[in-house]
C-alpha positions in Angstrom: 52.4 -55.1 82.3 51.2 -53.1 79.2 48.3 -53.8 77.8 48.0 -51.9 75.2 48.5 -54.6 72.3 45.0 -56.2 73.1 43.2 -53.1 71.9 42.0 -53.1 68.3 43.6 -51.6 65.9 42.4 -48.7 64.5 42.8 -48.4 60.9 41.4 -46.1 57.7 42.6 -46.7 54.3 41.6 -44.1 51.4 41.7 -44.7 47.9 40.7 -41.9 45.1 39.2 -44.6 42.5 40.3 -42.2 39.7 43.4 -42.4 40.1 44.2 -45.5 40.7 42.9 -48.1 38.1 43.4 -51.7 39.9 41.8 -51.8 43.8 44.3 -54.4 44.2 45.8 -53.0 46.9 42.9 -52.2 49.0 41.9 -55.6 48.7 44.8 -57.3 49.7 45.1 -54.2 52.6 40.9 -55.9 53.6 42.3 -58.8 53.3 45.4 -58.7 55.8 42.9 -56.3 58.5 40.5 -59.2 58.1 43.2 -61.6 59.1 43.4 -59.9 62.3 39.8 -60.4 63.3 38.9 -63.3 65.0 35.5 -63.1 63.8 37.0 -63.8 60.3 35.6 -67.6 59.3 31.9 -65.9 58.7 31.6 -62.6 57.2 28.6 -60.5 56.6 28.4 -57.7 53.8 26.4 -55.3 54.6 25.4 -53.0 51.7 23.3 -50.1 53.1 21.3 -47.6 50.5 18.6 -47.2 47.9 18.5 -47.1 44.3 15.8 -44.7 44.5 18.6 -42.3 44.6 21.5 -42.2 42.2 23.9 -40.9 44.8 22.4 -43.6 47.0 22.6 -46.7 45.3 26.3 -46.9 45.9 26.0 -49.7 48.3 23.1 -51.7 46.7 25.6 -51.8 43.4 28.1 -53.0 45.6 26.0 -56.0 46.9 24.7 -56.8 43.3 28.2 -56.8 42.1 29.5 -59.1 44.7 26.3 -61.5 44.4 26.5 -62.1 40.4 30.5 -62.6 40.9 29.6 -65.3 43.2 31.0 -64.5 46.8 32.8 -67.7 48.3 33.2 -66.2 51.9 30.4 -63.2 52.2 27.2 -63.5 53.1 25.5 -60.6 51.4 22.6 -58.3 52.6 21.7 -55.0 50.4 21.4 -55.5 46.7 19.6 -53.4 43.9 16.5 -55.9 44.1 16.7 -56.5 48.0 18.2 -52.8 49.1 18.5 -52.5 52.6 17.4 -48.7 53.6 16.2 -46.8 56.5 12.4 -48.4 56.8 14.6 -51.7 57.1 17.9 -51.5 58.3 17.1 -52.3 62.2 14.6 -55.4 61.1 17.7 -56.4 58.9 20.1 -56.1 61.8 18.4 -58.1 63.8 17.8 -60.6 61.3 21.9 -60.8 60.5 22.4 -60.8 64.4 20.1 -63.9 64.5 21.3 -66.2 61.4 25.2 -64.9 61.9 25.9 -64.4 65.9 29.6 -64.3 65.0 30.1 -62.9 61.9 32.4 -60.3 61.1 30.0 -57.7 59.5 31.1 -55.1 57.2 29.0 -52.2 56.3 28.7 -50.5 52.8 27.0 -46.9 52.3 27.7 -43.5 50.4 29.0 -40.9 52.0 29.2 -37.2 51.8 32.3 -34.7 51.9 34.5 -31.9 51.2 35.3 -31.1 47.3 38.6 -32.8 47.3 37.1 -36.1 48.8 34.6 -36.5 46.7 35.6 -39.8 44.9 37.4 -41.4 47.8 36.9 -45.1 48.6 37.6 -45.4 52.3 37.7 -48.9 54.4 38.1 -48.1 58.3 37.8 -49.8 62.0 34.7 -49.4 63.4 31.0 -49.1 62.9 29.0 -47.0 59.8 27.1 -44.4 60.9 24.3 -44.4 58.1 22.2 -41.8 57.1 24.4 -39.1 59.0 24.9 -37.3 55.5 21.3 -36.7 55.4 20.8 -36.0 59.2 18.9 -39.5 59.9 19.8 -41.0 63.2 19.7 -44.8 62.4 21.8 -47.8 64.1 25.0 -48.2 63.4 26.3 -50.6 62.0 29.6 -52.9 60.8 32.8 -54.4 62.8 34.4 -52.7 59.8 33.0 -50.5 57.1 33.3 -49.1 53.5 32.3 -45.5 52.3 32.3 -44.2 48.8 32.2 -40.1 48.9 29.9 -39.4 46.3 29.4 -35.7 46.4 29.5 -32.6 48.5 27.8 -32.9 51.8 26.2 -28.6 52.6 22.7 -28.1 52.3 20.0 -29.8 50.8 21.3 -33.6 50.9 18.7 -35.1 50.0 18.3 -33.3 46.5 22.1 -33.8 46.6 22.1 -37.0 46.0 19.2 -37.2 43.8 21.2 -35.1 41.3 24.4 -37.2 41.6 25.9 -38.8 38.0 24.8 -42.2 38.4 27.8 -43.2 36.2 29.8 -41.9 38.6 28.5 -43.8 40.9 28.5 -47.0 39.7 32.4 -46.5 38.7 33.0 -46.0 41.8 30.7 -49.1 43.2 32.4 -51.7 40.3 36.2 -50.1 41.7 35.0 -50.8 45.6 33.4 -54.8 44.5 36.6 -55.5 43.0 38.4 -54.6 46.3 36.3 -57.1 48.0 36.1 -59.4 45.6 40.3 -60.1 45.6 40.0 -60.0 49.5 37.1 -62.9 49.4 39.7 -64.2 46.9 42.5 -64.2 49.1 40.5 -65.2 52.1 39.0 -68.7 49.8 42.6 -69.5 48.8 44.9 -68.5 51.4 44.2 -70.1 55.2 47.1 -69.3 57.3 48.6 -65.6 57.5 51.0 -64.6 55.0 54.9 -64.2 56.9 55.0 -60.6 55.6 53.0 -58.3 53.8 53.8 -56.9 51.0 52.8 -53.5 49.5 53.3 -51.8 46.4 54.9 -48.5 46.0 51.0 -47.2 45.2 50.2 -48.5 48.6 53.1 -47.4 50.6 52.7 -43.9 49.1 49.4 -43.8 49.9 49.9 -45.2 53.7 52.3 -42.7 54.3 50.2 -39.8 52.9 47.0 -40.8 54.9 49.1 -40.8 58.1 50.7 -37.3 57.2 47.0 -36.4 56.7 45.7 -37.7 60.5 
């Protein structure tokens, strides 16, 4: 007997926030991954940076966007005025594993990349690997986990990311909130799976090119 359709899936969905105004349809795309997990009824956000930084604070914007919309289904760790960073990020594990033993936990951070990736949204399978842009080996981190490409990764990160246009950033941070937001949305109002998902031409394209991409 095969086996092989009680791995997990491995998925990666890219979005250039730029170009496409509504993050609709990476929402609805978290929301039908999240359906798939059987950790789903509790879910943990994540949001891993400083706001020390400009290029940094991606994730804390994301976790103080999502806590003033009021979150129905997220628990939320990582905000502008509780950031969750590299002195505390193992403390704060530990404290998440404690209060949520089975919650599905999604990680947040910036990231760092080629040119032509800088403004990409990503959601992926898998755990974060934070502070790998700056060469920091910290725990990973996340069942799932959200990147925003910031700038161009090369030398001197740190100064990097010091230097990056925090309206940029928090563009960016609002696009990827909204995301989550429709998928806590969908998650609140919606308790049985859908019979078929449905995708918009924007999100079929957009499938098909990140799979001519891998």
């Amino acid at each position: 007997m095969k086996l092989s359709f009680f791995k997990e899936k491995v998925f990666s969905y890219p979005f250039y926030f730029e170009e496409h105004p509504s993050s609709d349809s990476l929402g609805h795309l978290m929301y039908e991954e999240i359906l798939r997990s059987t950790k789903r009824h509790t879910i943990v956000l994540l949001c891993i940076g400083t706001d020390r930084s400009t290029g940094d604070a991606f994730g804390p914007l994301v976790g103080t966007i999502i806590k003033e919309n009021s979150e129905r289904r997220m628990h939320v760790y990582g905000t502008l005025e509780n950031p969750v960073h590299a002195l505390n990020l193992k403390e704060t594990l530990e404290d998440i594993e404690k209060k949520h033993p089975l919650a599905l936990l999604i990680a947040v951070d910036a990231s760092m990349g080629r040119a032509e990736n800088v403004g990409r949204v990503t959601f992926a399978s898998g755990p974060l690997h934070p502070g790998s842009a700056v060469h920091k080996r910290l725990p990973e981190a996340g069942d799932m986990h959200m990147t925003g490409t910031v700038n161009v990764s090369g030398m001197m990160e740190h100064v990097t990311l010091q230097n990056t246009r925090l309206y940029f950033v928090m563009q960016m941070a609002e696009w990827a909130a909204n995301a989550l937001l429709t998928m806590d949305r969908l998650l609140h109002t919606h308790t049985t799976r859908p019979t078929r998902t449905v995708f918009t031409t924007e999100t079929s394209q957009l499938l098909t090119s990140s799979t001519n991409q891998h």
